[in-house]
C-alpha positions as CSV (number, residue, x, y, z in Angstrom):
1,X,48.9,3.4,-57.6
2,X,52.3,1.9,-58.8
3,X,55.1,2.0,-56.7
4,X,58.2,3.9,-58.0
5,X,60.4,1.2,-57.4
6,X,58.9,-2.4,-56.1
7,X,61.6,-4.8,-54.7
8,X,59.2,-8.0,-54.7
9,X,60.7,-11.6,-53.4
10,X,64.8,-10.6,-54.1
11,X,67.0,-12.8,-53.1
12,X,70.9,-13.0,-53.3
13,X,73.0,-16.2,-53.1
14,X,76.6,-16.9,-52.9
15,X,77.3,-20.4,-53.2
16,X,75.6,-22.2,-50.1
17,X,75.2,-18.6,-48.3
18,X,71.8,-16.7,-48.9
19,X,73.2,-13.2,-47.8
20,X,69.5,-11.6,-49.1
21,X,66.3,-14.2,-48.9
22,X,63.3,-13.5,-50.4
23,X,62.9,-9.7,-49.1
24,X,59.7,-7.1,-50.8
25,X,59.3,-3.8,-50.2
26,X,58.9,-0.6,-52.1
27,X,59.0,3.5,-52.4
28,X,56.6,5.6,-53.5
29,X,57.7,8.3,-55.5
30,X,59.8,11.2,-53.1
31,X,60.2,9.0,-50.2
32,X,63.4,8.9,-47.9
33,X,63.3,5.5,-46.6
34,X,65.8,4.5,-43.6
35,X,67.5,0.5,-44.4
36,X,68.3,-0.8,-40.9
37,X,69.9,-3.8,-39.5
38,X,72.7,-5.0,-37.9
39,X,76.3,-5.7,-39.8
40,X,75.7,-8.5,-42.1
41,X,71.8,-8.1,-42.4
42,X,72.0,-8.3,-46.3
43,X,71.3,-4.2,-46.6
44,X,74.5,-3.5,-48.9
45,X,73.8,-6.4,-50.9
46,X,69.9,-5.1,-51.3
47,X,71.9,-1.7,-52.4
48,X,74.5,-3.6,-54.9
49,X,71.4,-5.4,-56.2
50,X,69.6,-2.4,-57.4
51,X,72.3,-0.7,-58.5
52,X,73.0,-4.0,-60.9
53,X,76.7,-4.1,-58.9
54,X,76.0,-7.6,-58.0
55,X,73.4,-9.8,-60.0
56,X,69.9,-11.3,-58.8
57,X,69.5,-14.4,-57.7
58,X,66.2,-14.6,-57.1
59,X,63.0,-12.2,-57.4
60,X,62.4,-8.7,-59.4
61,X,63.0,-5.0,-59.3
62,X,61.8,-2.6,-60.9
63,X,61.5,1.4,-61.2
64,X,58.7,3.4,-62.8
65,X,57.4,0.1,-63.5
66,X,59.9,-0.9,-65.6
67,X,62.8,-3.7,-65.0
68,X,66.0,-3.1,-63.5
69,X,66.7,-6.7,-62.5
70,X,69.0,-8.3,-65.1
71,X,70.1,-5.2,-66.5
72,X,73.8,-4.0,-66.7
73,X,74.8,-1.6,-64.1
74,X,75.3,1.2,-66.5
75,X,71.7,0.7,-67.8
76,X,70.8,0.8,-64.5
77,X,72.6,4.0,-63.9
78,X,71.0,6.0,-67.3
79,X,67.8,4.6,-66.3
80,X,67.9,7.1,-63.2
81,X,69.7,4.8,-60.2
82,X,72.8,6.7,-58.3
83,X,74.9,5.9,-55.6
84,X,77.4,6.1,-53.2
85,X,79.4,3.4,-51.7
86,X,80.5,2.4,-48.0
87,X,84.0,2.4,-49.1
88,X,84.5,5.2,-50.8
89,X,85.2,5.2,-54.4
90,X,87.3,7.6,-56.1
91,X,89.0,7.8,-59.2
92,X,92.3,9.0,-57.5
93,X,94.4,10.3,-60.5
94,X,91.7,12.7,-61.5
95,X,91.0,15.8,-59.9
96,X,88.1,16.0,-57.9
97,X,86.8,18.3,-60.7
98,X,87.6,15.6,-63.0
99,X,85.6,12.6,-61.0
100,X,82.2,14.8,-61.7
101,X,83.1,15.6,-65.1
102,X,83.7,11.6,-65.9
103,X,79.9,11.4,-64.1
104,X,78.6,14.3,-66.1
105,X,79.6,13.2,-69.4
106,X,78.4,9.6,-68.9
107,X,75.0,10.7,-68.6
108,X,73.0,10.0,-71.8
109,X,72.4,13.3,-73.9
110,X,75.4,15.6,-74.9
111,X,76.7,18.3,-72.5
112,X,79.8,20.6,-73.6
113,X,82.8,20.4,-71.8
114,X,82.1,24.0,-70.7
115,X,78.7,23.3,-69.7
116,X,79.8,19.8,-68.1
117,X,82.6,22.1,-66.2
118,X,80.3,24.7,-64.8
119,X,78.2,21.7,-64.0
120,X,80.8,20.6,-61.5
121,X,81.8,23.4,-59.9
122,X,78.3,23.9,-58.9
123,X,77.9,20.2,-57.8
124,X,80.8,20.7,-55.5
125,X,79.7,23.5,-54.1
126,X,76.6,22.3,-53.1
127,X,78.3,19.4,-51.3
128,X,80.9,21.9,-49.4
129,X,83.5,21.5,-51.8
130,X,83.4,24.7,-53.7
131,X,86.4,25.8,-55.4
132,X,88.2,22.6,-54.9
133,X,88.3,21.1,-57.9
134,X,92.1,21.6,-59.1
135,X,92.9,19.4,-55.9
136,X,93.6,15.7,-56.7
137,X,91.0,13.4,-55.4
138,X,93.9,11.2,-53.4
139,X,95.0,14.3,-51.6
140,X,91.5,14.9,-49.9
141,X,90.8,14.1,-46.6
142,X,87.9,10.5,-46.3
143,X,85.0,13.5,-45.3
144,X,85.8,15.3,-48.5
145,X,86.3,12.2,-50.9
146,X,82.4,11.6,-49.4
147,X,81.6,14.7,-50.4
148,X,82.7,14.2,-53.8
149,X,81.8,10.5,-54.2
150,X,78.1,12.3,-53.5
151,X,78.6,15.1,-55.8
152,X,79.1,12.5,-58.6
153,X,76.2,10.6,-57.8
154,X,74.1,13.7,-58.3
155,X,76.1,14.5,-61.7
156,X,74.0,11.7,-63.1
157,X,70.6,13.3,-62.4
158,X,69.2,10.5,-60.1
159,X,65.7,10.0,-59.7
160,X,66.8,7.6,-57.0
161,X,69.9,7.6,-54.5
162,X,71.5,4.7,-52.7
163,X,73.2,6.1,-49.8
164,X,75.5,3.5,-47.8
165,X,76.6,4.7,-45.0
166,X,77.4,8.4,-45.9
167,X,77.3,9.8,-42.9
168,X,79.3,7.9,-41.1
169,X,82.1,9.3,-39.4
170,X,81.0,12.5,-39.2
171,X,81.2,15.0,-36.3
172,X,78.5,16.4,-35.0
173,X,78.7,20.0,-37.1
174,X,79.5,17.9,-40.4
175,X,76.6,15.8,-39.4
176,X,73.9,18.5,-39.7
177,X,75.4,19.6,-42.6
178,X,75.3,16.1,-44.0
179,X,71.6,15.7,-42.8
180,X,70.1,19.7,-44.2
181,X,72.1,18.3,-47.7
182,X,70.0,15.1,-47.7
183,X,66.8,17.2,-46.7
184,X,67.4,19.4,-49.4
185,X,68.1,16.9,-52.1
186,X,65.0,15.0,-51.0
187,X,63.0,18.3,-51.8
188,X,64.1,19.1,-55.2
189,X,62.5,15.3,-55.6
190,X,65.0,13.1,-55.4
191,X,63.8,9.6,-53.8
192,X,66.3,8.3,-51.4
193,X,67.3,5.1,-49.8
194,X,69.9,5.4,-47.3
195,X,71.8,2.2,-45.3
196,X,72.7,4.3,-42.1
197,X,73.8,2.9,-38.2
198,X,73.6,7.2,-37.1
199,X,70.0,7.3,-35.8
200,X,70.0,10.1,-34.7
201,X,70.3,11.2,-38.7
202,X,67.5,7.8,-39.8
203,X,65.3,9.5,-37.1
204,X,65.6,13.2,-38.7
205,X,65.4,12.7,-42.2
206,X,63.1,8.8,-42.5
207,X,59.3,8.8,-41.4
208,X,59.4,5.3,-42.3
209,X,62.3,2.4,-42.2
210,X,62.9,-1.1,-43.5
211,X,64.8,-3.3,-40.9
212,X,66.9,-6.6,-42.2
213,X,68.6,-9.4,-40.1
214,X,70.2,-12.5,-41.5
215,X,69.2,-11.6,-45.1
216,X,65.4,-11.6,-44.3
217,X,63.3,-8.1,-43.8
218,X,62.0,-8.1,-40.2
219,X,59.9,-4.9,-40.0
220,X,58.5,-1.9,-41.9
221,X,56.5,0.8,-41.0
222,X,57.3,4.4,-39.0
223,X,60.2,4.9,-37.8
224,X,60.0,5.5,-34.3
225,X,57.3,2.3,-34.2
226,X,59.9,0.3,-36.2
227,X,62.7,1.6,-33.5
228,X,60.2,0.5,-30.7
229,X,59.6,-3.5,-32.3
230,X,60.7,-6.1,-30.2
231,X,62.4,-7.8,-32.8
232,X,64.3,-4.6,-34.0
233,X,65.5,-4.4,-30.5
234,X,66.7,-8.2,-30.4
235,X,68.5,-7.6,-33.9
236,X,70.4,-4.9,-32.6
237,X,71.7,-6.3,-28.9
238,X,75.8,-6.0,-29.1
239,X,76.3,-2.8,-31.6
240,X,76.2,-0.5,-29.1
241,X,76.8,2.5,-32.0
242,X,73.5,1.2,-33.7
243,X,71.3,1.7,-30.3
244,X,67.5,2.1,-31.1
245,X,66.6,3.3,-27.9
């Protein structure tokens, strides 16, 4: 059976540094995978790579079988690849209705603006946002510029979502909202990658993680046997906030 997206011998350079060296793995189709490893592991870089943010030095990727490696990021993105970003990205003199409707209108295929508008409110909504979208993106609070940055993802249909880091910073009620969203985004079929140090969250929403350190992959399997490796263990000593135990 073909792999929904196959990441096979990828590799990122820069200059004399190899940040990503020569890591495979793949996701079947509806899977919510868990990317582990301590700061500086090469997981963001694996993200940027698949998104087309940062070009390939080395090795393929592909989704439905077909090549995303080499391609622009915004064939990348119409080709069913969403994201959302560690730092958070916003476009800050739009209104946070605005930023979804930029999303919604990029999409290939012609929406109406009225369409494309009721589109958005309904986004928001459904990342805790409802009614907000006269506010201007600069005036919300980090939390809620996540919560946008995440509506906009899903404005472009993903099949697949790259979540770095999204539920970071949470508290613990915005955390179980965060993870039930995830859940429920997962079930309408959407396959999901997610870069997370909350385990807590990698434990509730991953049966199965990929673990990096020093740009090479170190482990894959089930998550609570991947949480138990030796190795994982080692990779994490000093980030307290990342404890496997």
């Amino acid at each position: 059976m073909m792999a929904f997206l196959e990441i096979s011998d990828l590799t990122k350079r820069f200059g004399g540094l190899t940040a990503v060296n020569h890591v495979s793995f793949s996701l079947t189709q509806g899977e919510v995978v868990a990317l582990l490893g301590p700061n500086g592991s090469g997981k963001t870089t694996v993200l940027n790579m698949i998104s087309g943010l940062l070009p390939v030095s080395g090795g393929t990727i592909t989704l439905e079988g077909k090549r995303l490696s080499g391609l622009p990021a915004h064939r990348i993105a119409h080709a069913g690849v969403a994201r959302t970003f560690q730092l958070v990205r916003v476009l800050p003199s739009l209104t946070v209705s605005d930023n979804i409707l930029a999303a919604i209108l990029f999409r290939a295929g012609h929406t109406s603006e009225r369409d494309a508008r009721i589109e958005a409110a309904a986004l928001l909504a459904e990342v805790g946002l409802e009614g907000r979208g006269g506010e201007h993106a600069s005036d919300l609070t980090y939390i809620d510029q996540k919560r946008m940055e995440l509506a906009r993802a899903l404005a472009a249909r993903p099949k697949l979502l790259l979540l770095d880091e999204w539920l970071a910073g949470l508290n613990p009620s915005e955390l179980r909202i965060g993870i039930d969203l995830i859940a429920r985004l997962n079930a309408r079929g959407i396959t999901i990658l997610l870069v997370e140090h909350v385990m807590d969250a990698v434990r509730a929403l991953c049966p199965r993680a990929v673990v990096m350190n020093a740009g090479r992959k170190i482990a894959d399997g089930a998550t609570a046997d991947v949480l138990r490796d030796p190795e994982v263990v080692r990779a994490y000593l000093g980030e307290p906030h990342a404890a496997v135990a």
